[in-house]
C-alpha positions as CSV (number, residue, x, y, z in Angstrom):
1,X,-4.9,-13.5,-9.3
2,X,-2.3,-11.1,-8.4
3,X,1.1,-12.0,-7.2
4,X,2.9,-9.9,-4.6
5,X,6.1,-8.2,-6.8
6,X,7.6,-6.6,-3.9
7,X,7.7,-6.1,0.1
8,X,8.3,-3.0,1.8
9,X,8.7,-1.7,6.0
10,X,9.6,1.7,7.1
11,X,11.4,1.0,10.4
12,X,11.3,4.7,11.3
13,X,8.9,7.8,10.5
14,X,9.3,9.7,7.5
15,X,12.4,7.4,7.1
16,X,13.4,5.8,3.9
17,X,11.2,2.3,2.6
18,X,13.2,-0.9,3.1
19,X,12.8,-4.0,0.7
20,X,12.0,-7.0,2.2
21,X,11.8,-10.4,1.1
22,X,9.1,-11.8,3.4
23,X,7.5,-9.5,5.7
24,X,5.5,-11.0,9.3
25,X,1.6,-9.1,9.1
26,X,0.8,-9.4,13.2
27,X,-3.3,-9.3,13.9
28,X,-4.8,-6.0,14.2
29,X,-1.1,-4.0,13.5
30,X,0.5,-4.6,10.5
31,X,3.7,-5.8,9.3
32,X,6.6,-6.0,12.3
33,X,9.2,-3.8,12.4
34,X,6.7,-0.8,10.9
35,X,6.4,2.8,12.0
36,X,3.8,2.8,11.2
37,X,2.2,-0.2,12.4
38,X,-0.6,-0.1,14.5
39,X,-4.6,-0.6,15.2
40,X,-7.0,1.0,12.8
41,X,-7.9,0.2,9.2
42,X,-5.1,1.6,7.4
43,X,-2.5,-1.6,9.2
44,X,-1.2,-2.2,5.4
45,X,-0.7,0.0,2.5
46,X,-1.2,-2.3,-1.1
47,X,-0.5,-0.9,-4.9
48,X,-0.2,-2.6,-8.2
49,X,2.8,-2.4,-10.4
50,X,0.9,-1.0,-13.3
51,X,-0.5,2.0,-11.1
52,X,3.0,2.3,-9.9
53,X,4.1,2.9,-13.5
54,X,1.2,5.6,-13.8
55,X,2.4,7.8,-10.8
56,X,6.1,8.2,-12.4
57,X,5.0,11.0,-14.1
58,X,4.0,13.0,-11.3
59,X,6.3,11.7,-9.1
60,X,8.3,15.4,-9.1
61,X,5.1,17.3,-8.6
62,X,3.4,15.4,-6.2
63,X,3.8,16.4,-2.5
64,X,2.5,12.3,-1.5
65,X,4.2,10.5,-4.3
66,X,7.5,11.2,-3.2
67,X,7.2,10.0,0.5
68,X,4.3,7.5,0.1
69,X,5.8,3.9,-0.5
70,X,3.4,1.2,0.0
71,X,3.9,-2.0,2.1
72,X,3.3,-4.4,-0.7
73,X,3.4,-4.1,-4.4
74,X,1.2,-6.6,-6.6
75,X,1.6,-7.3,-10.0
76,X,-1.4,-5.5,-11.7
77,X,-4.1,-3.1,-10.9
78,X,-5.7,-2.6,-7.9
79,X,-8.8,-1.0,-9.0
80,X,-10.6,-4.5,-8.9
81,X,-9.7,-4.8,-4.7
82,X,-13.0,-3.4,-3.1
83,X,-14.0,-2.4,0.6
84,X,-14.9,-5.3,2.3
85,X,-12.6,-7.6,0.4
86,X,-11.5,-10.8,2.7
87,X,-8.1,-11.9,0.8
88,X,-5.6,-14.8,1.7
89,X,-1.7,-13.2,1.5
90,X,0.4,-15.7,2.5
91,X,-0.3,-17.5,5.4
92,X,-2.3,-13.5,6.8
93,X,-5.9,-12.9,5.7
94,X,-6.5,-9.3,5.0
95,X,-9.0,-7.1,5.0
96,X,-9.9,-4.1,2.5
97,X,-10.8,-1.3,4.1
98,X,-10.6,1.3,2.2
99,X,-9.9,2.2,-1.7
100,X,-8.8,6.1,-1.4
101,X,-5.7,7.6,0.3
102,X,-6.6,11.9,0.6
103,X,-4.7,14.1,-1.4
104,X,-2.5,16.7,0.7
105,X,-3.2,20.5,0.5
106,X,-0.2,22.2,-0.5
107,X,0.3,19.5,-3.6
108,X,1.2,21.1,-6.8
109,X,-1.1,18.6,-8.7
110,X,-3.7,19.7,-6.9
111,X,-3.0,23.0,-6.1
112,X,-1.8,24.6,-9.8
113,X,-3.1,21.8,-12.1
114,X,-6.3,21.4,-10.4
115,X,-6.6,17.7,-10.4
116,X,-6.2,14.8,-8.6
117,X,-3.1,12.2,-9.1
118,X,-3.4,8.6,-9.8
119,X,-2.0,7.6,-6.2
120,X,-5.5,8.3,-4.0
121,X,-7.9,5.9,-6.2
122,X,-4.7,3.7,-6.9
123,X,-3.9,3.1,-3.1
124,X,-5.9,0.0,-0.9
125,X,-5.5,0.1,2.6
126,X,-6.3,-3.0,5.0
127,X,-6.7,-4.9,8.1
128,X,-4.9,-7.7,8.9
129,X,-7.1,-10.0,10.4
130,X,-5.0,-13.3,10.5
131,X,-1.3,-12.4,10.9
132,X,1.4,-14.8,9.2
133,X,4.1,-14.7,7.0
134,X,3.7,-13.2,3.7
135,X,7.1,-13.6,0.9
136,X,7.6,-12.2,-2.6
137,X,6.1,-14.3,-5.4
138,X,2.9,-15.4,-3.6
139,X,-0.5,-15.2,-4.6
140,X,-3.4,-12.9,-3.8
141,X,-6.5,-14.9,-3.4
């Protein structure tokens, strides 16, 4: 299983990312103290480590990379997180509700190099639906 290597909030919009070391997931919003909190299906943001070490490379081309952080970082891939997926974070249950963020029009990647960056089929998105406490070190499951 997949243990959670790192916890990130962005208290304000297009603001910097701020390491956590336990972050509160509230029902049907996200983690507190988010911007970007809020109903929908994107409430979380979730990327493995070994993806993470994937997007460095495009990290100065990439209009998303730059300003995308995710909420929480897992040791690993994601690729084997599917849609649908009811997972146990902490004391939160999550949903999976979706495996692709878009890419951005205007991206050199996309735009000059004609292809697509790691970061949209890395990325899971998800609903929490069972908030609770979630800390560095615990397990997916």
């Amino acid at each position: 299983m997949m243990t959670v290597k790192a916890l990130y909030i962005k208290p304000v919009k297009k603001g910097e990312a701020r390491t956590v070391e336990k972050i509160n997931l509230i029902k049907d919003f996200g983690p507190e103290g988010d911007a970007y909190g809020g109903p929908g299906e994107r409430q979380i943001t979730l990327l493995g480590d070994e993806d993470l070490k994937g997007l460095e490379e495009d990290r100065e081309k990439g209009l998303c990379i730059k300003r995308f952080s995710a909420n929480i970082i897992l040791e690993g891939s994601t690729s084997l997180l599917k849609e649908g997926d009811m997972l146990k974070l902490g004391k939160a249950t999550i949903r999976i509700t979706g495996e692709k963020k878009v890419c951005h029009k205007g991206c050199a990647i996309v735009e000059e190099e004609k292809r697509i960056c790691l970061l949209p089929g890395s990325v899971r998105f998800a609903s929490i639906e069972t908030g609770g406490e979630v800390k560095k070190g615990e397990t997916l499951r």
